[in-house]
N, CA, C and O atoms as CSV, one atom per row, in Angstrom:
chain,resi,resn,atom,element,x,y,z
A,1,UNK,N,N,-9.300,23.355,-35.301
A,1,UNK,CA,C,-9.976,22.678,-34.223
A,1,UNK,C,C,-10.394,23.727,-33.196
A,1,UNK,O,O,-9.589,24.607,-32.890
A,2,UNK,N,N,-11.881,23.673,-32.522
A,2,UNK,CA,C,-12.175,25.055,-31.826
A,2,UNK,C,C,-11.512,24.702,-30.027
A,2,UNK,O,O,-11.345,23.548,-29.631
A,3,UNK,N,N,-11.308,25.567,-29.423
A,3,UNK,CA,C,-10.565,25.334,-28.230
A,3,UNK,C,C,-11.150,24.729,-27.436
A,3,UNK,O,O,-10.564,24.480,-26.382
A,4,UNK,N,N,-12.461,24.280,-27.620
A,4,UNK,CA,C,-13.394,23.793,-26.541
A,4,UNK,C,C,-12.756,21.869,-26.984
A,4,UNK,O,O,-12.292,21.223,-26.045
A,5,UNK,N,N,-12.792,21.520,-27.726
A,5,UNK,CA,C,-12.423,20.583,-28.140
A,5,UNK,C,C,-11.000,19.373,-27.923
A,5,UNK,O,O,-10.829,18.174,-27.699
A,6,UNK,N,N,-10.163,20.694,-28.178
A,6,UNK,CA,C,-8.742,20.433,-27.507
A,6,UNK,C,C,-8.460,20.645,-25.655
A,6,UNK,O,O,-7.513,20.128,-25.063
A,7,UNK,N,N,-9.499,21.494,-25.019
A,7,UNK,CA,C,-9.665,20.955,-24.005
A,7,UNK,C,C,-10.456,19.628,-23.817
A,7,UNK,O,O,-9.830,18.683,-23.336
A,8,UNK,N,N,-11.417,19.501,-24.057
A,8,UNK,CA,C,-11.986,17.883,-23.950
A,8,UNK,C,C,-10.937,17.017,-24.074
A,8,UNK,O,O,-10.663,16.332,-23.089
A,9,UNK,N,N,-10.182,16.880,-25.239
A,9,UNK,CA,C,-9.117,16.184,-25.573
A,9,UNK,C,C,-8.329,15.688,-24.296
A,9,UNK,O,O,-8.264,14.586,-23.752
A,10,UNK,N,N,-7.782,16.854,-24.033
A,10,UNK,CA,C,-6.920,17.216,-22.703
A,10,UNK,C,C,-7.517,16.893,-21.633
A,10,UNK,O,O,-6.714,16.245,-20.961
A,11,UNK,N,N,-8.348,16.977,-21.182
A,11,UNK,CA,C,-9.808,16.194,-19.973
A,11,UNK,C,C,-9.252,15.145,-20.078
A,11,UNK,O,O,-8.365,14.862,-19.272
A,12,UNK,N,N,-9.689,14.069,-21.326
A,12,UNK,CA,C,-9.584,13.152,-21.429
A,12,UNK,C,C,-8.618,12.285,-20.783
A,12,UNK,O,O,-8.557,11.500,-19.836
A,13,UNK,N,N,-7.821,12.812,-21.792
A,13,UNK,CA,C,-6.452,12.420,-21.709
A,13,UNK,C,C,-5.401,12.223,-20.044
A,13,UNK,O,O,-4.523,11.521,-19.543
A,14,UNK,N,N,-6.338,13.477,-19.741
A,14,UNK,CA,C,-5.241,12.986,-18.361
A,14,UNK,C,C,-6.741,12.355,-17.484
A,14,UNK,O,O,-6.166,11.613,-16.687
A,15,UNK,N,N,-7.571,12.270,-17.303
A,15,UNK,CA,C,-8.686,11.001,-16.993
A,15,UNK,C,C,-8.346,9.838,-16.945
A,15,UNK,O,O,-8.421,8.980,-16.065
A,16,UNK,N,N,-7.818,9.856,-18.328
A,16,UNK,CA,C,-7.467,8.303,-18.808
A,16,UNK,C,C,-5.836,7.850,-18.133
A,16,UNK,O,O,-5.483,6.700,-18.397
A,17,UNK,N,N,-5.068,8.533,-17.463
A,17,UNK,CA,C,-3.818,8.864,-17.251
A,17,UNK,C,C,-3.785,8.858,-15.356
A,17,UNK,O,O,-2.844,8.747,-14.570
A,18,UNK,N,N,-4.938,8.993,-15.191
A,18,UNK,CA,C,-4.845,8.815,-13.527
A,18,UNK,C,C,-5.543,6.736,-12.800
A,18,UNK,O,O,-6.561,6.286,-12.275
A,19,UNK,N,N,-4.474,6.304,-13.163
A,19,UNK,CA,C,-5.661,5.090,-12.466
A,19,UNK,C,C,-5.281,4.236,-11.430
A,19,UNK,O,O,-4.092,3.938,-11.314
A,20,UNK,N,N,-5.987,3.871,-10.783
A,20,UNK,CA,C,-6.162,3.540,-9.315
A,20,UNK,C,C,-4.598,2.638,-9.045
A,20,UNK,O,O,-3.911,2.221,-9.977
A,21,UNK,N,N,-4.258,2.468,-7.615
A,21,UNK,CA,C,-2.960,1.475,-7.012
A,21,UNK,C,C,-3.722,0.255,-7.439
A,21,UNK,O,O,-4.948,0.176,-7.502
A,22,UNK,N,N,-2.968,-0.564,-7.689
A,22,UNK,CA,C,-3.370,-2.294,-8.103
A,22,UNK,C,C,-3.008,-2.977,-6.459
A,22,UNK,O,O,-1.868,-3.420,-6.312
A,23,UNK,N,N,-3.446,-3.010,-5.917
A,23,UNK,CA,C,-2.811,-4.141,-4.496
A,23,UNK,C,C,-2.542,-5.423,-4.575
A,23,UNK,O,O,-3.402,-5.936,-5.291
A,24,UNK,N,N,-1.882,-6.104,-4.251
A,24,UNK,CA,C,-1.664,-7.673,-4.328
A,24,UNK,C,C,-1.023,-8.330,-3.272
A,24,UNK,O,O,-0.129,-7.828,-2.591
A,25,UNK,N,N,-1.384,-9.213,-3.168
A,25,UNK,CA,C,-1.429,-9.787,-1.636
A,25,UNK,C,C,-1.234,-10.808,-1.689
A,25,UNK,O,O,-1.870,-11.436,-2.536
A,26,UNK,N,N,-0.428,-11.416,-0.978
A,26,UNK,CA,C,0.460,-13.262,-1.272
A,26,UNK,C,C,0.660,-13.490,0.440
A,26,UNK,O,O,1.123,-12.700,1.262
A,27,UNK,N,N,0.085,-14.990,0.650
A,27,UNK,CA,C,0.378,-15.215,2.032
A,27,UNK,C,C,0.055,-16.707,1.571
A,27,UNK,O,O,-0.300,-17.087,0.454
A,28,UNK,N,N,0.286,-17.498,2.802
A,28,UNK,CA,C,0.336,-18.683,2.947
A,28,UNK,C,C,-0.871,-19.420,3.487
A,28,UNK,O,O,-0.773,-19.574,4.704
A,29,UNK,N,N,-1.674,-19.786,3.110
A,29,UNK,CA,C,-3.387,-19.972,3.562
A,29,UNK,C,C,-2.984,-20.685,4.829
A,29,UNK,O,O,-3.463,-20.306,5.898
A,30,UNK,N,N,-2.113,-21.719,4.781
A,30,UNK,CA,C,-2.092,-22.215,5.765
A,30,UNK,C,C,-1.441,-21.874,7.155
A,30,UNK,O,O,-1.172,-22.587,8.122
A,31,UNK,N,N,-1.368,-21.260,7.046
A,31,UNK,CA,C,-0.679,-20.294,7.965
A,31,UNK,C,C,-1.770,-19.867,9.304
A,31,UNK,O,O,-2.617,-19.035,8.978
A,32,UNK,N,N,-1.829,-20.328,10.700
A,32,UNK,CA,C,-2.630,-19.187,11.131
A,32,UNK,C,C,-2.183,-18.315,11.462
A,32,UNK,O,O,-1.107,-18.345,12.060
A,33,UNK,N,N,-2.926,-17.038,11.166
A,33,UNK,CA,C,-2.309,-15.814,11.337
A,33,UNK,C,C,-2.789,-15.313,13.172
A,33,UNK,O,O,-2.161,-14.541,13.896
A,34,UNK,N,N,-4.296,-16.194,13.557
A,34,UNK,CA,C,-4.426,-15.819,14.985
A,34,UNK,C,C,-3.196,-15.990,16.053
A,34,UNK,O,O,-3.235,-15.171,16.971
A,35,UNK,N,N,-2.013,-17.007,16.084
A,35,UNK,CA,C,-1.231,-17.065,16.623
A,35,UNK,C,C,-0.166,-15.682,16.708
A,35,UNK,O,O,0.825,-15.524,17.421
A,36,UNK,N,N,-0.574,-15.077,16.040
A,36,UNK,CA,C,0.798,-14.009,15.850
A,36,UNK,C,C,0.032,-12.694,16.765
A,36,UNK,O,O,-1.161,-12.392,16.804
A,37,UNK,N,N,1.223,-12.055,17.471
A,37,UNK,CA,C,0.931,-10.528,17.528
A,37,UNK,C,C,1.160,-9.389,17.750
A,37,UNK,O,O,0.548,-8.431,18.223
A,38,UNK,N,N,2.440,-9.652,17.223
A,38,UNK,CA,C,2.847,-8.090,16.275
A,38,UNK,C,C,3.587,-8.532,15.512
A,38,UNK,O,O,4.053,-9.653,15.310
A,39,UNK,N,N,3.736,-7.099,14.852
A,39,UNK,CA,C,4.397,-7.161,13.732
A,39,UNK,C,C,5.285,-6.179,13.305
A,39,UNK,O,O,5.027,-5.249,14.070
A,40,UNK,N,N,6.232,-5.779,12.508
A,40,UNK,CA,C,6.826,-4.983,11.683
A,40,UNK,C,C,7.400,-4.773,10.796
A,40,UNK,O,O,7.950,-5.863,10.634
A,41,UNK,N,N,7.953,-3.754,9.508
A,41,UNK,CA,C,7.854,-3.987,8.176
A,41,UNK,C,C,9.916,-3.984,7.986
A,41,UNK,O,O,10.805,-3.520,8.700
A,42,UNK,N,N,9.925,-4.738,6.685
A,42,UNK,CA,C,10.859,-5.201,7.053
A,42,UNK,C,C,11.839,-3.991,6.436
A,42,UNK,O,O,11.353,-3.032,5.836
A,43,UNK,N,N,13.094,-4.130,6.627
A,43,UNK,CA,C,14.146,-2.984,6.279
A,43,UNK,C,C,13.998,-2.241,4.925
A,43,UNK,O,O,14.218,-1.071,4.611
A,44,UNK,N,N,13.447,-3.571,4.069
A,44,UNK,CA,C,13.400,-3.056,2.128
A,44,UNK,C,C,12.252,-2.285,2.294
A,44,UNK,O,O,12.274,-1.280,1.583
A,45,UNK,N,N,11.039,-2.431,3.138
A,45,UNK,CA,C,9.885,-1.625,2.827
A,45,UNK,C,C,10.440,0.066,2.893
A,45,UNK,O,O,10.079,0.919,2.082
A,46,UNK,N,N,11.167,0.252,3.775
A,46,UNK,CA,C,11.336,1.657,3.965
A,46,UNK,C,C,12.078,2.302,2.724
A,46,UNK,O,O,12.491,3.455,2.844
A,47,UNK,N,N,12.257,1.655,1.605
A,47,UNK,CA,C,13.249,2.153,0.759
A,47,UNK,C,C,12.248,1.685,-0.537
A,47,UNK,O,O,12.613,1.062,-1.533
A,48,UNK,N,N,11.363,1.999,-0.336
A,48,UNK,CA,C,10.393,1.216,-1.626
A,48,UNK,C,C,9.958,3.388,-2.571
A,48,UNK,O,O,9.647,4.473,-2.082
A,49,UNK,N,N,10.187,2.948,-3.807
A,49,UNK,CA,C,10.458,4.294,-4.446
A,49,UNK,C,C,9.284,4.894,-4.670
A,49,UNK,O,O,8.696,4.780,-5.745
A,50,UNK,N,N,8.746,5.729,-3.473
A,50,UNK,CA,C,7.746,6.432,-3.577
A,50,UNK,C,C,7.646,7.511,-2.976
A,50,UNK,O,O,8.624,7.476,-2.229
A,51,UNK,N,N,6.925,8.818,-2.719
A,51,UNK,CA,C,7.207,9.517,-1.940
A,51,UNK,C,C,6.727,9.550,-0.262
A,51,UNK,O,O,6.113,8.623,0.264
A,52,UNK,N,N,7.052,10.542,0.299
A,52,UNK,CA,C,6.900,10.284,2.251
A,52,UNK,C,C,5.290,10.236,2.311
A,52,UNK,O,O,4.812,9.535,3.203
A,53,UNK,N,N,4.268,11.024,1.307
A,53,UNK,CA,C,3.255,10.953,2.057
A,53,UNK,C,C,2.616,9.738,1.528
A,53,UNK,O,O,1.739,9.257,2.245
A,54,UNK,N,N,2.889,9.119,0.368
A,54,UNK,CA,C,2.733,8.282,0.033
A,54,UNK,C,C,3.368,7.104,0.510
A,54,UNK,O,O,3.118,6.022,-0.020
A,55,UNK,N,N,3.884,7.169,1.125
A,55,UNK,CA,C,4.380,5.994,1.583
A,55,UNK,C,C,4.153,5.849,3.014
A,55,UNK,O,O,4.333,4.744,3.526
A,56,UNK,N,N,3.686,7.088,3.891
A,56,UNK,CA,C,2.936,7.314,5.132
A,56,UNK,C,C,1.687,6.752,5.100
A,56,UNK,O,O,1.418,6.114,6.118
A,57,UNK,N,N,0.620,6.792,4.038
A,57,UNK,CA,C,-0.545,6.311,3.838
A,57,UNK,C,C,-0.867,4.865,3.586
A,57,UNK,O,O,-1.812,4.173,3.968
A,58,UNK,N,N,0.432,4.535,2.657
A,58,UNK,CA,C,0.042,2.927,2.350
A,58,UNK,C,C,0.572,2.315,3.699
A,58,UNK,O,O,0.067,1.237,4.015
A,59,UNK,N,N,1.591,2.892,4.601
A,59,UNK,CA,C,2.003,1.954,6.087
A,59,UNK,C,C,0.924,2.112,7.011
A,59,UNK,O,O,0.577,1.155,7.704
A,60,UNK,N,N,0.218,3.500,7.109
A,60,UNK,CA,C,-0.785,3.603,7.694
A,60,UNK,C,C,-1.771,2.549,7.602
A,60,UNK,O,O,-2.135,1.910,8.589
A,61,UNK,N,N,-2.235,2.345,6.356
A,61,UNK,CA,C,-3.173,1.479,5.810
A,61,UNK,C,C,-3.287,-0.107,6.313
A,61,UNK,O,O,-4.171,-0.919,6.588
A,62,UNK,N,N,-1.670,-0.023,6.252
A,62,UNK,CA,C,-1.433,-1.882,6.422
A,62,UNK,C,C,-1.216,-2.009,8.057
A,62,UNK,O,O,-1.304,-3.058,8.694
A,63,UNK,N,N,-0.938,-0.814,8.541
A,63,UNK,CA,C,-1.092,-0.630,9.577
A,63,UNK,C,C,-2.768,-0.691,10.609
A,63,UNK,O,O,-3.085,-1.726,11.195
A,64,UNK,N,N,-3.321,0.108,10.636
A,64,UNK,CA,C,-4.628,-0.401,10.707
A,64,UNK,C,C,-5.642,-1.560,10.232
A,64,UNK,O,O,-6.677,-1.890,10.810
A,65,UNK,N,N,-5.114,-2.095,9.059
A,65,UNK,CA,C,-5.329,-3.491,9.391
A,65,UNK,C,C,-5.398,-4.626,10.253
A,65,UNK,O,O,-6.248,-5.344,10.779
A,66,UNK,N,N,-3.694,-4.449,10.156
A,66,UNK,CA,C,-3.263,-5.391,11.242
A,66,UNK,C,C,-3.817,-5.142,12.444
A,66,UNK,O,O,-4.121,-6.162,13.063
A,67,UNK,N,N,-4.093,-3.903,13.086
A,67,UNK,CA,C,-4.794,-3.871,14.848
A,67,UNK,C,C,-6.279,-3.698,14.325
A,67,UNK,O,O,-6.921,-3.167,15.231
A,68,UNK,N,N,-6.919,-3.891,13.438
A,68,UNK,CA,C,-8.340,-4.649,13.148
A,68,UNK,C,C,-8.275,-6.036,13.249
A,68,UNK,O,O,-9.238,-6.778,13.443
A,69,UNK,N,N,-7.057,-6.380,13.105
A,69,UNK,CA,C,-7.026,-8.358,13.356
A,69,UNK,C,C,-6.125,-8.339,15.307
A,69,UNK,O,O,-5.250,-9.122,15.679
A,70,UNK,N,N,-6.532,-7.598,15.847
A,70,UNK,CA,C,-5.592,-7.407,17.267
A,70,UNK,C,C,-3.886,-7.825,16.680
A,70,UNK,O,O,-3.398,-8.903,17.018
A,71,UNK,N,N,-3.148,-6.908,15.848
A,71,UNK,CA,C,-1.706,-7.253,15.504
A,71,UNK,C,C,-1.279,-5.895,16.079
A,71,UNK,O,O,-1.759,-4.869,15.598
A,72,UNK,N,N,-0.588,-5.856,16.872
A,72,UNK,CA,C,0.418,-4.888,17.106
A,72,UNK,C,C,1.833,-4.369,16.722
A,72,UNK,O,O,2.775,-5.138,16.918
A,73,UNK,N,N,2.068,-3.175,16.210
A,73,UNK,CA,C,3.637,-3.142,15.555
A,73,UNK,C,C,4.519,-3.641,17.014
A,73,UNK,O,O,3.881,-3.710,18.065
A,74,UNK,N,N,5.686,-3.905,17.005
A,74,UNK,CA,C,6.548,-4.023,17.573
A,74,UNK,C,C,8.060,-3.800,17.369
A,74,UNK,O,O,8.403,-3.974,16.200
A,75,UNK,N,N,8.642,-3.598,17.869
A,75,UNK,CA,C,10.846,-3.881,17.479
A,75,UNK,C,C,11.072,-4.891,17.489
A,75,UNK,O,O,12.054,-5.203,16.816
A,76,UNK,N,N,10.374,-5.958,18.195
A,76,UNK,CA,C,10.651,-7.173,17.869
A,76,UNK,C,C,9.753,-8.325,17.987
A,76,UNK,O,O,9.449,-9.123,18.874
A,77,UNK,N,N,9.227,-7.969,15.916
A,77,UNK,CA,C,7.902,-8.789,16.050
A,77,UNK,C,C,8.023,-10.171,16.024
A,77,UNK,O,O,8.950,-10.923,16.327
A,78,UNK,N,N,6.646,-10.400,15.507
A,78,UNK,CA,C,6.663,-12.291,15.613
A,78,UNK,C,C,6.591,-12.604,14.015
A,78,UNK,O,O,6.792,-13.704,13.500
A,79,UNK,N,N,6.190,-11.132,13.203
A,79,UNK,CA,C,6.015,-11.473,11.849
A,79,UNK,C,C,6.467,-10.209,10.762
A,79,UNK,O,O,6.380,-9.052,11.175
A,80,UNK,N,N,6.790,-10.383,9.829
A,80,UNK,CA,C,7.734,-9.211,9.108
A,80,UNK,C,C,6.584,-8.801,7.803
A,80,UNK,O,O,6.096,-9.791,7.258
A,81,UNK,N,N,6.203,-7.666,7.364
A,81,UNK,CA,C,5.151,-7.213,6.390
A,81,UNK,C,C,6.846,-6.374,5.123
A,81,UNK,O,O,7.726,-5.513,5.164
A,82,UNK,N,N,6.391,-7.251,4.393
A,82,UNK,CA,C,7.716,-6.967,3.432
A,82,UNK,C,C,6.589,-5.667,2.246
A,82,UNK,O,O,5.385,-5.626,2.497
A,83,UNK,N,N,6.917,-5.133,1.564
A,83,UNK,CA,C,6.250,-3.904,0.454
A,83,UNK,C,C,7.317,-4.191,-0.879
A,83,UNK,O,O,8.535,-4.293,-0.732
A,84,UNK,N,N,6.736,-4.280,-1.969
A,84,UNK,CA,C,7.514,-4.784,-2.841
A,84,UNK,C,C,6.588,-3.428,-3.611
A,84,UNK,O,O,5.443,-3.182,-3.235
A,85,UNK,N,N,7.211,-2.695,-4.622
A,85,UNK,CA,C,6.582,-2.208,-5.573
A,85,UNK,C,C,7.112,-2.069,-7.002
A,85,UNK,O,O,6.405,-1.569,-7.877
């Protein structure tokens, strides 16, 4: 097999081997969420098995959300953002 080949292979292979976070999202429709405003994540999120910068980015994330809907973190919110992975 010529080496150009078994690199392609190898391209491939880890191509096919990198693929995107799946997100999923469960809430209660009925719920209004305008009543609430703040929030913070609950004790299990901080222990969810991933690494710091990775796990800096996805709080970031859910973080800026929430103060795109005016939600503010707090110590003692009105609503708890649980991370299950």
């Amino acid at each position: 097999m010529r080496p150009t080949s078994i690199y392609l292979i190898l391209l491939l292979a880890g191509m096919a081997s990198c693929s995107g976070l799946k997100v999923v999202q469960d809430h209660d429709s009925s719920v209004d969420f305008n009543r609430y405003e703040t929030y913070n994540f609950t004790p299990a999120a901080d222990s969810i098995p991933i690494n710091q910068m990775a796990k800096r980015r996805l709080f970031n994330a859910i973080s800026d959300k929430m103060n795109e809907q005016n939600i503010r973190w707090a110590a003692d919110p009105d609503i708890y953002v649980h991370v299950h992975l």
